[in-house]
C-alpha positions as CSV (number, residue, x, y, z in Angstrom):
1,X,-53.9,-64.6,-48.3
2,X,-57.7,-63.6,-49.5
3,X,-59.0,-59.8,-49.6
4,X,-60.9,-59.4,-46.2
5,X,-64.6,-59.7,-47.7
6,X,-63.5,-62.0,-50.8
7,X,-63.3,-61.4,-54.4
8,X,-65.6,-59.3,-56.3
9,X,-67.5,-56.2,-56.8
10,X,-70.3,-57.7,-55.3
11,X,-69.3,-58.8,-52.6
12,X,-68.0,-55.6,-51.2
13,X,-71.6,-53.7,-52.3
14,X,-73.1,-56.8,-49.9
15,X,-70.4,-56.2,-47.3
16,X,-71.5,-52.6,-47.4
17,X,-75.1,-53.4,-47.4
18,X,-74.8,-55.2,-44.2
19,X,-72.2,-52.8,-42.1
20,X,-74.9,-50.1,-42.8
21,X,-77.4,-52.5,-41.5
22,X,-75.3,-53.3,-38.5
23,X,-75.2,-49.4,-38.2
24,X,-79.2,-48.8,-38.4
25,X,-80.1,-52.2,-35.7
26,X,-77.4,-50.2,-33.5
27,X,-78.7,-47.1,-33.7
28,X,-82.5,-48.0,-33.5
29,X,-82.0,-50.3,-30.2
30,X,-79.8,-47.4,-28.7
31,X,-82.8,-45.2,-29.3
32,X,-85.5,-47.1,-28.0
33,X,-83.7,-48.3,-24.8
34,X,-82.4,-44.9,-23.7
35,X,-80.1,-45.8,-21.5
36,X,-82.1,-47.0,-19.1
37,X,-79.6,-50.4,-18.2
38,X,-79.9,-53.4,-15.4
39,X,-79.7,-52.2,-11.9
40,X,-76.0,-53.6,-11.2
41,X,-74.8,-51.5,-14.1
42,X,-75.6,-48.5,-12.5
43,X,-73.3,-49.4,-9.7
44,X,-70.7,-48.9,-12.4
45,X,-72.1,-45.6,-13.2
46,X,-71.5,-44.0,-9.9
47,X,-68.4,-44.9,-9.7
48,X,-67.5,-43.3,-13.1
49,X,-70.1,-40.2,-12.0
50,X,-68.1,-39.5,-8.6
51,X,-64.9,-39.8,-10.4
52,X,-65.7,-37.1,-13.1
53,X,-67.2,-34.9,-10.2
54,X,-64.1,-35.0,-8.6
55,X,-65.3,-37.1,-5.5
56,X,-62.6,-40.2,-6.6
57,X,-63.4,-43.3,-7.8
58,X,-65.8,-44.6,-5.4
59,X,-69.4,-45.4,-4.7
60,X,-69.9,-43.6,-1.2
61,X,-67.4,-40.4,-1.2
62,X,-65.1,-40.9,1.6
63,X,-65.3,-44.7,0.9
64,X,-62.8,-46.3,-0.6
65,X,-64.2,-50.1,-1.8
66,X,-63.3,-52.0,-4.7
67,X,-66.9,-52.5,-5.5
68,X,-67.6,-52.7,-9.4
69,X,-66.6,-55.7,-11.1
70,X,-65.8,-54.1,-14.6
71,X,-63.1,-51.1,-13.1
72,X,-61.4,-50.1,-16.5
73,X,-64.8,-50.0,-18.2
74,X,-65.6,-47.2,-15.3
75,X,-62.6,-45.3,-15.4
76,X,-63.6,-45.0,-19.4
77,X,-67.2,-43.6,-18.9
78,X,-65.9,-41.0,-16.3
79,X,-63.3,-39.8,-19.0
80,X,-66.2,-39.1,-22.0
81,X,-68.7,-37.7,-18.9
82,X,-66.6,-35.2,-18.2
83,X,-65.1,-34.7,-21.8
84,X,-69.0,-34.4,-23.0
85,X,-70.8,-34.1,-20.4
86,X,-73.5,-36.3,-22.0
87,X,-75.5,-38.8,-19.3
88,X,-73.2,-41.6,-18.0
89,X,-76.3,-44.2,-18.9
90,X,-76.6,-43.3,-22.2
91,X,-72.6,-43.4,-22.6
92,X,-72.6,-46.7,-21.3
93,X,-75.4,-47.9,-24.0
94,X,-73.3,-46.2,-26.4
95,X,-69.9,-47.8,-25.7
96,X,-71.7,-51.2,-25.7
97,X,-73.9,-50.9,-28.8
98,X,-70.4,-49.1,-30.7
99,X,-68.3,-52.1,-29.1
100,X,-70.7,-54.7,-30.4
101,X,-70.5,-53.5,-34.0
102,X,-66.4,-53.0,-33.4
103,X,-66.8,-56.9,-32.8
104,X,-68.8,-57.6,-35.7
105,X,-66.4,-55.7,-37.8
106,X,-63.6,-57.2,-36.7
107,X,-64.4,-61.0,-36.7
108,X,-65.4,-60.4,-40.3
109,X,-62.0,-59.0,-41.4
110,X,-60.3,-62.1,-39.7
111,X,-63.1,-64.7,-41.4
112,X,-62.9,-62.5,-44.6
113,X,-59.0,-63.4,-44.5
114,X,-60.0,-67.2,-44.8
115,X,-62.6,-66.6,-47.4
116,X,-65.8,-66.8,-45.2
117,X,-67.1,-64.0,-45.0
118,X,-70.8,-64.7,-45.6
119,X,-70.8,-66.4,-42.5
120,X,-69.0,-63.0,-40.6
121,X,-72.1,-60.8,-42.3
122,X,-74.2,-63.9,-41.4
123,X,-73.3,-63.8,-37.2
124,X,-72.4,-60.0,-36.7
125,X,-76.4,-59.5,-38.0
126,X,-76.8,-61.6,-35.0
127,X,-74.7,-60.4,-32.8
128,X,-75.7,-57.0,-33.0
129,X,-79.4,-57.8,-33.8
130,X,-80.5,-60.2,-31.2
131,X,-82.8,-58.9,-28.2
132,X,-81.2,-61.3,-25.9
133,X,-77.8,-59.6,-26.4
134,X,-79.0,-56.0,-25.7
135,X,-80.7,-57.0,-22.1
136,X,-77.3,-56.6,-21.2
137,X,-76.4,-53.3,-22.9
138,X,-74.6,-50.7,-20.6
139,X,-71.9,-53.4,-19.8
140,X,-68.5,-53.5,-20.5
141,X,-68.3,-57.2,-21.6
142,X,-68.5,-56.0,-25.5
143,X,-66.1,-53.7,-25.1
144,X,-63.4,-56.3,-23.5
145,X,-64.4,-58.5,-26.5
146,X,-63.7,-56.4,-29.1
147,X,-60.5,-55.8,-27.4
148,X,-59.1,-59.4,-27.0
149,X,-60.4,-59.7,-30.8
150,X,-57.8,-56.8,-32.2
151,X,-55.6,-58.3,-29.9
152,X,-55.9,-61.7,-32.6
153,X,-55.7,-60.0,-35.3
154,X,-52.9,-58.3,-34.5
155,X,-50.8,-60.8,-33.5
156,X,-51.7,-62.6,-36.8
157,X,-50.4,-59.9,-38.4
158,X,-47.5,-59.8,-36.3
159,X,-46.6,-63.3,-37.7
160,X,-47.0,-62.2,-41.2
161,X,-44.9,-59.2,-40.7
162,X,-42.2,-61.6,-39.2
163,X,-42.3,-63.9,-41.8
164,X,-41.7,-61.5,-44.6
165,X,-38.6,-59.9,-42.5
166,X,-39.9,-56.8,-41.3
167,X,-38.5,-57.4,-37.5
168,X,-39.4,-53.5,-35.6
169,X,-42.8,-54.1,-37.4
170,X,-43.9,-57.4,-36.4
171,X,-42.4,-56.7,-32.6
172,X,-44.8,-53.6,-32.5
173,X,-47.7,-55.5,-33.8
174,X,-47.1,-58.2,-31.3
175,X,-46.4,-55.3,-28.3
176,X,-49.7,-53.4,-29.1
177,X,-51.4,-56.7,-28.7
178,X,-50.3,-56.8,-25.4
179,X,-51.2,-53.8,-24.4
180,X,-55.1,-54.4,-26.4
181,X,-55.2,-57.7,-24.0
182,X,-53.7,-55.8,-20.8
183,X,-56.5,-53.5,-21.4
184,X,-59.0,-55.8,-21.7
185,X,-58.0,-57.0,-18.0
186,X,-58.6,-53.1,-16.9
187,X,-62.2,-53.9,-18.2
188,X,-63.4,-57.0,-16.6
189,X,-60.8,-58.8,-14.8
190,X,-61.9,-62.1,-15.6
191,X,-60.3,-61.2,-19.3
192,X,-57.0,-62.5,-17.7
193,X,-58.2,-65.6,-19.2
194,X,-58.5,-64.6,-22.2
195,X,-55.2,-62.8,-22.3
196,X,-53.5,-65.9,-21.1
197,X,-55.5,-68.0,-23.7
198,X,-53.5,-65.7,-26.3
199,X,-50.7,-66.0,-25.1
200,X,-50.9,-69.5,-25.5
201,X,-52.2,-70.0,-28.9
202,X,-49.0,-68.1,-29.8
203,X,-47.0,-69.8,-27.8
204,X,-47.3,-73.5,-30.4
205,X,-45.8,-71.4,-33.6
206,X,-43.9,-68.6,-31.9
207,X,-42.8,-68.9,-28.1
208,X,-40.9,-65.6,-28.3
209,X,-44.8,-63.7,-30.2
210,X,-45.8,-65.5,-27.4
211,X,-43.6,-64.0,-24.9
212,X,-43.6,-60.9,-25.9
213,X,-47.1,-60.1,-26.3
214,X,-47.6,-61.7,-22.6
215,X,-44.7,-59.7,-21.2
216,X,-46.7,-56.1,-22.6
217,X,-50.1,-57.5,-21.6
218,X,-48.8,-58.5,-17.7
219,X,-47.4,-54.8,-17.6
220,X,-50.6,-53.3,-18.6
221,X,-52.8,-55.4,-16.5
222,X,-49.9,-55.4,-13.5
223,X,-50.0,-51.3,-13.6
224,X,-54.1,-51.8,-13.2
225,X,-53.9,-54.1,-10.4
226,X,-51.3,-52.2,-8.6
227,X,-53.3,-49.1,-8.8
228,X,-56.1,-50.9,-7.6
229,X,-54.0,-52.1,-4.5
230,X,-53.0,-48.9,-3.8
231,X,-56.5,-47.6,-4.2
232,X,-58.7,-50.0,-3.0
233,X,-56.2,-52.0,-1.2
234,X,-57.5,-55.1,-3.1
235,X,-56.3,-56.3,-6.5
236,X,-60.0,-58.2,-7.0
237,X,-63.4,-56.7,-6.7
238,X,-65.1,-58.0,-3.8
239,X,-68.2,-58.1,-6.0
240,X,-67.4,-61.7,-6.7
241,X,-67.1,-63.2,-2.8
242,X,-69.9,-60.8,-2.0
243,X,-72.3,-62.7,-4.5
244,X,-71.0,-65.9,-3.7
245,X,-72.3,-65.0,0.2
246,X,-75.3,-64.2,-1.4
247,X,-76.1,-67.5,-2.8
248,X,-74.8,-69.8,0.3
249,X,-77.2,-67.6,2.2
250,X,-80.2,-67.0,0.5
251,X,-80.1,-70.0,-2.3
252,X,-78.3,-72.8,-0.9
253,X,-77.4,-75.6,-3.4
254,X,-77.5,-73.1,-6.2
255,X,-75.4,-74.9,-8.4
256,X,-74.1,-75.6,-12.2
257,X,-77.1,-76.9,-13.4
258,X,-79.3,-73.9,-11.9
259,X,-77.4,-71.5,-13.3
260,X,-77.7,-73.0,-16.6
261,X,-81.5,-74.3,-16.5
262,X,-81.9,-70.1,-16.1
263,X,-79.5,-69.1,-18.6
264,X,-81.3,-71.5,-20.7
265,X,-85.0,-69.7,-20.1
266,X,-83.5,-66.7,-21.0
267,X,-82.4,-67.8,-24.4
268,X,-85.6,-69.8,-25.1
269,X,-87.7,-66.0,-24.2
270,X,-85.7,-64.5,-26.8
271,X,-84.5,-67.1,-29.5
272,X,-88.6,-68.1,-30.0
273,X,-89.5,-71.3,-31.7
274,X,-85.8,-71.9,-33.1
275,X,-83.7,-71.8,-30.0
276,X,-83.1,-75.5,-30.3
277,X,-81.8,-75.3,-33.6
278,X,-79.9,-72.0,-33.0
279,X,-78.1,-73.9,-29.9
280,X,-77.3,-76.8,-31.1
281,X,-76.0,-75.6,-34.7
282,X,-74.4,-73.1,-32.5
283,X,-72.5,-75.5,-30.5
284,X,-71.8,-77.9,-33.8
285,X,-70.1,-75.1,-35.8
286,X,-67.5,-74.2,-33.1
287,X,-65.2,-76.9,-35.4
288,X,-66.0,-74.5,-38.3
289,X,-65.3,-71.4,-36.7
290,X,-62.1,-72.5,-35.3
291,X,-60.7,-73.6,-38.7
292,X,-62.9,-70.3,-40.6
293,X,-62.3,-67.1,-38.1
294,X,-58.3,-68.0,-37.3
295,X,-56.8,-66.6,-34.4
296,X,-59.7,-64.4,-33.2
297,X,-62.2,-67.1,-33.7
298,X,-60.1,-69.6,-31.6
299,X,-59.4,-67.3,-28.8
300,X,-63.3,-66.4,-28.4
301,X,-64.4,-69.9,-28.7
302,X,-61.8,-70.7,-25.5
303,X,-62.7,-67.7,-23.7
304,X,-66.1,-68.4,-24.0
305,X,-65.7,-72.1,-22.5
306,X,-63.8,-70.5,-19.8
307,X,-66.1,-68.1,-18.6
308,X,-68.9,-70.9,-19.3
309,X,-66.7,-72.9,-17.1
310,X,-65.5,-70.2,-14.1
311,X,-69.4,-69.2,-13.7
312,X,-70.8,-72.4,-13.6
313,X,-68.2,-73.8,-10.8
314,X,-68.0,-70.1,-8.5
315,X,-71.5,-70.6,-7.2
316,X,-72.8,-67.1,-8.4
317,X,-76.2,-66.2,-9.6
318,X,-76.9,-65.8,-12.9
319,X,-76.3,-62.1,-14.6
320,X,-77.3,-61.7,-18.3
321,X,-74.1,-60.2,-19.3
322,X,-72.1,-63.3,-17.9
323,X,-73.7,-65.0,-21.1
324,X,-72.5,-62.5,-23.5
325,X,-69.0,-64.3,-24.4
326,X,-71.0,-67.5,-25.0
327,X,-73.5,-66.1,-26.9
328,X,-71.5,-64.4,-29.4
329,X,-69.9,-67.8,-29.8
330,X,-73.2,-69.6,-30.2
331,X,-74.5,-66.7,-32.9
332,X,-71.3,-67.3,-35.0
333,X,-70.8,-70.9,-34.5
334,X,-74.9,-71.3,-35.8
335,X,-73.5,-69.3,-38.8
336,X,-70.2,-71.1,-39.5
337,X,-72.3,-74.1,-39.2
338,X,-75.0,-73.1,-42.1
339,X,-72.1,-71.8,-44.0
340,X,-70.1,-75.6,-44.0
341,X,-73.4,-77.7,-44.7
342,X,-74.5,-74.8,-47.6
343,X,-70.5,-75.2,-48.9
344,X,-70.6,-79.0,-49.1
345,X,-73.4,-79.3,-50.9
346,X,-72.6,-76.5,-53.1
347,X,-69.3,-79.0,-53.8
348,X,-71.7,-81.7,-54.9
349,X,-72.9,-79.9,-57.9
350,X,-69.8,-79.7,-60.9
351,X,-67.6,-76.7,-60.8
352,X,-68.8,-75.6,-63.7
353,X,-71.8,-75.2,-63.6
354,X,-71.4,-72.0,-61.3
355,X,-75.0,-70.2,-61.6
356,X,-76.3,-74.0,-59.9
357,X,-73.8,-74.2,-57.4
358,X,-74.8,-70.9,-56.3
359,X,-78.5,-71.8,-56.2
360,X,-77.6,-74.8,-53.9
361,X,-75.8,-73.0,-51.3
362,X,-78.1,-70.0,-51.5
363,X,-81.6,-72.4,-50.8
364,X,-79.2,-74.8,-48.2
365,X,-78.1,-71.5,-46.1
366,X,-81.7,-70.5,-46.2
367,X,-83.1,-74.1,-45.4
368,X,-81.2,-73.7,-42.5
369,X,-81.0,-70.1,-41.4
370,X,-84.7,-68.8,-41.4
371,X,-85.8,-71.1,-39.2
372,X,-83.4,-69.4,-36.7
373,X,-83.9,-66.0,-38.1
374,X,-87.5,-65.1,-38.1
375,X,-87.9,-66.5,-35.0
376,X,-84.9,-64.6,-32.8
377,X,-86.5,-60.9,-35.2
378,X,-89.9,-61.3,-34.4
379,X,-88.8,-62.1,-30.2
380,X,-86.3,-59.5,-30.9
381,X,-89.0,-56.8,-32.7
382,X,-91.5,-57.6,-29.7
383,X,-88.8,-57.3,-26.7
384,X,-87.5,-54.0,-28.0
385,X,-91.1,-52.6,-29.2
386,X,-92.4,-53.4,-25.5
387,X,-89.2,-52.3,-23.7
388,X,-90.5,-49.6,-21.1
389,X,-87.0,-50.2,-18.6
390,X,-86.8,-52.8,-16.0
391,X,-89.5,-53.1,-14.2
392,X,-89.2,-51.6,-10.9
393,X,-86.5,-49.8,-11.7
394,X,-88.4,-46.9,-13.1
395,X,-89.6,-46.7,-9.4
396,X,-86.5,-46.7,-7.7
397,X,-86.2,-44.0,-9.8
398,X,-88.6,-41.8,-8.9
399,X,-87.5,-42.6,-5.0
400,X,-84.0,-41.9,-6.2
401,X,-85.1,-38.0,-7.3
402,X,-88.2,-37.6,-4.9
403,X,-85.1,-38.9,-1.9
404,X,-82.8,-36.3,-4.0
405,X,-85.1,-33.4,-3.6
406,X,-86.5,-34.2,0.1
407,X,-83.5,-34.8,1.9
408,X,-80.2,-32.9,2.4
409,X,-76.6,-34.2,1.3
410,X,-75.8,-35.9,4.1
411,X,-79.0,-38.1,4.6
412,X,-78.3,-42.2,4.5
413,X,-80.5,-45.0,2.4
414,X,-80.4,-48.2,3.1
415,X,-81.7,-51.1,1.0
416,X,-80.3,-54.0,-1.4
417,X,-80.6,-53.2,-4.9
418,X,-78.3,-49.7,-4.7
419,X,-77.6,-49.4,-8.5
420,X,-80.2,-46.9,-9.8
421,X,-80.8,-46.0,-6.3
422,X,-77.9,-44.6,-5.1
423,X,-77.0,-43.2,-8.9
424,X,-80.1,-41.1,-8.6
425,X,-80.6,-40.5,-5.1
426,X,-76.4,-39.0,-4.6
427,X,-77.2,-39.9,-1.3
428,X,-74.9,-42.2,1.0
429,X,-75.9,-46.0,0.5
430,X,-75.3,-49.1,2.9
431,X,-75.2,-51.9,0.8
432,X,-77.5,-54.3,3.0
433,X,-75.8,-57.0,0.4
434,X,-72.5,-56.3,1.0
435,X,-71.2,-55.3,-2.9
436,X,-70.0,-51.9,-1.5
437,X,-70.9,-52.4,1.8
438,X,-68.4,-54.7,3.4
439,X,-69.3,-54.6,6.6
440,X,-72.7,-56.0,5.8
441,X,-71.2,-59.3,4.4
442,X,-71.2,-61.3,7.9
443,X,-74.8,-60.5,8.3
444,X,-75.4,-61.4,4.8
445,X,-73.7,-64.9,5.8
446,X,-76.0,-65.5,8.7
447,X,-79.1,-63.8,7.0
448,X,-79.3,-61.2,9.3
449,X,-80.0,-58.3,7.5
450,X,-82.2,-56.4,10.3
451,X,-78.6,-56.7,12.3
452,X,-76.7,-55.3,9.5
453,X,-79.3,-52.5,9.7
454,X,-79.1,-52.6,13.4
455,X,-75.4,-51.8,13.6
456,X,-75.7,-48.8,11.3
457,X,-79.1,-47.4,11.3
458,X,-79.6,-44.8,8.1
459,X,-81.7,-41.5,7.9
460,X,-83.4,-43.7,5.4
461,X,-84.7,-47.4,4.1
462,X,-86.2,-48.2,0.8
463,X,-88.4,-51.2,1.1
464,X,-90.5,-53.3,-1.7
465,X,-93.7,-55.8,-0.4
466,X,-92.5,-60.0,-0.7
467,X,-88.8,-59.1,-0.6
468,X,-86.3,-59.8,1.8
469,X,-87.0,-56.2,3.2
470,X,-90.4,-57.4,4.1
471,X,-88.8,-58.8,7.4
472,X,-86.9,-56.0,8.1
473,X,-90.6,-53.8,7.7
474,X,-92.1,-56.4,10.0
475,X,-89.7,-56.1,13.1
476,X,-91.2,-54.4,16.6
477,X,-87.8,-52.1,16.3
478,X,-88.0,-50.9,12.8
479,X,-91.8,-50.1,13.5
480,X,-90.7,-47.7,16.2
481,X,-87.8,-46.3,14.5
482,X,-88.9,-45.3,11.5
483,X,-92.2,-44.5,9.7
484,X,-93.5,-44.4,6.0
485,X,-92.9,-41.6,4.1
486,X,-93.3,-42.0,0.6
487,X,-94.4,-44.6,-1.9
488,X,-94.3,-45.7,-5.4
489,X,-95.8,-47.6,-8.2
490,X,-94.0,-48.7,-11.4
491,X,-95.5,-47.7,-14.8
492,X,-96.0,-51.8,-15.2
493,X,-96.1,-54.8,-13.2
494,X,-97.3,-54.8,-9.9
495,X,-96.3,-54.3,-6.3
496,X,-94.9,-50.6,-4.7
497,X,-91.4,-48.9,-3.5
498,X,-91.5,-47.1,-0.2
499,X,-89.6,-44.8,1.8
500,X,-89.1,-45.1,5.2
501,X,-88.2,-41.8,7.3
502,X,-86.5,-42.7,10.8
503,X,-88.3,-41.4,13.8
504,X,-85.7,-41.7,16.8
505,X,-81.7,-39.9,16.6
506,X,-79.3,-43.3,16.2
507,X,-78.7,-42.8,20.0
508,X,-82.0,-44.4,20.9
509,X,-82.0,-47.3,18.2
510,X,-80.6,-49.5,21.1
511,X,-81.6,-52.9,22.3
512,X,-83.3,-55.7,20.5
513,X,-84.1,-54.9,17.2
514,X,-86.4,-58.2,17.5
515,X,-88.1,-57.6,20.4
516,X,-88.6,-59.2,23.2
C-alpha cells in the first residue's frame, strides 16, 4: 500500500500547499456570502431555530409536519445554535463550506492510497473552488457526502484490518461505517441509496463486511425514521410529493429532459467557455476514478448516477443542490481524466530519462486543464465578486423584520416562498404550496390557491407583481378583505414585495372568493 499523498518530500510540501489553499477559497467564499442561502434552505433553518428555542422541531409551533427534506442536517444546526449561539445561516454556510473541504480531504487520502494524488489536489481545488458548487451552500448535501465517503474508507480499512488478523479491530471499523452511513440517512434521506450502494460493493469480497456494516447502518437510520414516525407521524418528508403536486399543476410535462436542459444552463453560467470540455472529460474519467479513488470513488460515482437517476424520473423541479453529488463526480472525473492521458504519455517517454517524463505530464495536464480552469475562476471570481444574496430575497427580508416589528406574535402570513419569510418574520406561515402546509396540497392540485387562502384566511399575505399571487391580488374578495400595507424593493433587479393587511375579522370572509 502507497503513503496517502505518495512518496517524497515534495510532495507533501505540495499536498500542504493546496489544503491551505482549500482552507483560504473556503474561508473567502464563507466571507463574502454571509450566510445569506437559497430560500428553501431557510425552511431548514426554522426548524433547527424553533428547536433550539424550545418550541420542538417544527416550522409553525403547535404544528407538527415533516416538512424539511434534510431532517438530521437540522437537528445538527439546532445543537451548535444553541451550544454558540452564533446565527443559524451562517452555521449552515459553515457546516457546508467545512463539509466540502472534509470531502476534499478525504477523497485524497483514499486516491493518495492508489498513488493519485495529483488528481485528488487537482478535483478537491474544484470542488471547493467552483462558483456553481457554492449556489448551494447552507445545504446539507456536503455534509451527507463527506459522511458516506468516511464510511469507504473505513470499510477499506476494515478489510485490511481483517486481513492481517486483527478480528475486534476490523469489526469496529466495519460497525462505525455503519453508523457514518446510518447517519448520512439522518441527513438527507435519499442517502439510503448510498448506504445500500455500500453495502453492496462489500458485499462481492466480504458478504459478512457487508452485513455487518448494513446491519449498524439500518439501526441508525431505523432509530431516525422511527423518531420521525413518532414525531411527525411520517417516516418521509412530504417535501417530495408536495413538489411533485407542484409540477403536475403548474408545469405539466416537466419532464427528464427539462430538468436536465436547466441543470445544464446552470453549469454552462458558471463553467464559462470550457463547460464542454469540463463535462465531457468529466463523464470520460469516471473509468479512471473508479479504478484511482477505490472504494470511496466507486461509491460516489454510483450515488451520483442514482440521484442523477431518482430526480430525473420523480418529476420534481430542478434545485441546485440536487446537482451537488453529480457535480463533485464531474469535477473529479475531469481530473482523473487529465491525470490518465498526462500518465500515458508520460509512459511514452523512457523511464530513464525522469526530468522529461516529468515535463510531458506536467505540459499534457496543463494542455488539458487550463482550458477548464481559467474559465470555471474567472465565472467563479465574477459570481462571488457580484454576489449581493438572491435576489428578492433581500426583500422578503426586510418584510420578514418590518412584519416582525408591526405585528404581534400571533399574527398569520400567507404566501408561497415561506423560507426567509417565515425565518425572519417568527410569525405563523400557511404554506400556499403545501411544503409545511398540508392542507394546501389539494388546492395546489387543482390550482386553486385563492381557495386554499379562502379556507384559512391569515392576518397577513405577502404578494410579488407577475407571480402566481398576482391572481390572488386580482380577486373581487381579496380586494375587500384586505388592503396594502407595506411594500418593498430589492437592492437589484426589478419588481416589489407587498404586504397586505386584512380588513374584515375571518367571520365575514364568506362567500365567493371569485365573485359573482
Amino acid at each position: 500500500m502507497r503513503a496517502p499523498f505518495g512518496r517524497g518530500r515534495w510532495q507533501a510540501v505540495g499536498a500542504g500547499a493546496v489544503l491551505l489553499l482549500w482552507g483560504a477559497l473556503v474561508w473567502g467564499y464563507l466571507e463574502r456570502l454571509d450566510g445569506r442561502a437559497q430560500d428553501d434552505l431557510y425552511i431548514t433553518y426554522r426548524y433547527a431555530g424553533n428547536l433550539a428555542e424550545g418550541h420542538g422541531f417544527v416550522y409553525n409551533p403547535g404544528e407538527r409536519v415533516f416538512g424539511l427534506s434534510e431532517p438530521g442536517f437540522g437537528l445538527l444546526l439546532a445543537g451548535l445554535h444553541w451550544l454558540t449561539g452564533a446565527s443559524i445561516p451562517h452555521l449552515g454556510s459553515l457546516v457546508f463550506g467545512l463539509s466540502l473541504l472534509a470531502l476534499a480531504v478525504l477523497l485524497l487520502v483514499a486516491a493518495g492510497r492508489r498513488g493519485r494524488a495529483p488528481e485528488a489536489l487537482l478535483g478537491g481545488s474544484l470542488l471547493v473552488g467552483w462558483s456553481q458548487v457554492w449556489v448551494s451552500h447552507g445545504a446539507g448535501a456536503p455534509l451527507l457526502l463527506a459522511l458516506l465517503t468516511a464510511a469507504a474508507l473505513l470499510a477499506e480499512r476494515a478489510a485490511e484490518l481483517e486481513e492481517t488478523g486483527a478480528g475486534a479491530a476490523w469489526k469496529g471499523a466495519i460497525g462505525m461505517a455503519g453508523l457514518l452511513g446510518g447517519l448520512a440517512v439522518w441527513v438527507r434521506p435519499d442517502a439510503a441509496a448510498g448506504l445500500a450502494l455500500l453495502a453492496l460493493l462489500l458485499w462481492r469480497r466480504s458478504p459478512w463486511r457487508s452485513v455487518v456494516l448494513g446491519s449498524a447502518g439500518l439501526l441508525v437510520a431505523g432509530l431516525g425514521a422511527g423518531a420521525a414516525a413518532l414525531y411527525f407521524g411520517s417516516v418521509l418528508p412530504q417535501t417530495l410529493e408536495a413538489k411533485r403536486v407542484m409540477v403536475e399543476a403548474f408545469l405539466p410535462g416537466f419532464g427528464a429532459a427539462d430538468f436536465w436542459r436547466e441543470a445544464l444552463a446552470v453549469f454552462r453560467r458558471h463553467a464559462g467557455s470550457g463547460w464542454w470540455l469540463l463535462l465531457g472529460a468529466g463523464a470520460a474519467g469516471f473509468v479512471a476514478w473508479w479504478r484511482g479513488a477505490g472504494l470511496p470513488g466507486k461509491l460516489l460515482v454510483l450515488f451520483a448516477g442514482a440521484v442523477a437517476l431518482a430526480y430525473s424520473v420523480l418529476g420534481v423541479p430542478l434545485f441546485s443542490w440536487y446537482l451537488l453529488p453529480v457535480e463533485a463526480t464531474l469535477v473529479y472525473g475531469f481530473a482523473f481524466s487529465a491525470g490518465a492521458v498526462a500518465r500515458w504519455l508520460a509512459r511514452r517517454v523512457p523511464a530513464h530519462a525522469r526530468v522529461a517524463r516529468a515535463a510531458t505530464a506536467l505540459a499534457a495536464a496543463a494542455a488539458l486543464c487550463l482550458p477548464v480552469l481559467l474559465p470555471v475562476a474567472r465565472s467563479s471570481q465574477r459570481w462571488a465578486a457580484g454576489f449581493a444574496g438572491f435576489g428578492r430575497l433581500n426583500a422578503y427580508r426586510d418584510a420578514a423584520e418590518w412584519i416582525r416589528a408591526s405585528t404581534p406574535e400571533a399574527a398569520s402570513v400567507a404566501y408561497l416562498e415561506i423560507g426567509v419569510l417565515g425565518y425572519y418574520s417568527q410569525r405563523p406561515l400557511l404554506d400556499l404550496l403545501g411544503l409545511v402546509s398540508p392542507e394546501s396540497l389539494p388546492y395546489v392540485a387543482s390550482r386553486d390557491l385563492l381557495g386554499a387562502l379562502h379556507a384559512r384566511p391569515t392576518d397577513l399575505v405577502v404578494s410579488r407583481p407577475r407571480s402566481r399571487m398576482a391572481p390572488i391580488v386580482a380577486s373581487p374578495w381579496f380586494q375587500a378583505s384586505y388592503e396594502e400595507a407595506a411594500r418593498f424593493h430589492p437592492p437589484r433587479g426589478r419588481g416589489w414585495i407587498a404586504v397586505y393587511r386584512r380588513k374584515l375579522p375571518v367571520r365575514e370572509l364568506e362567500g365567493n372568493p371569485r365573485g359573482p
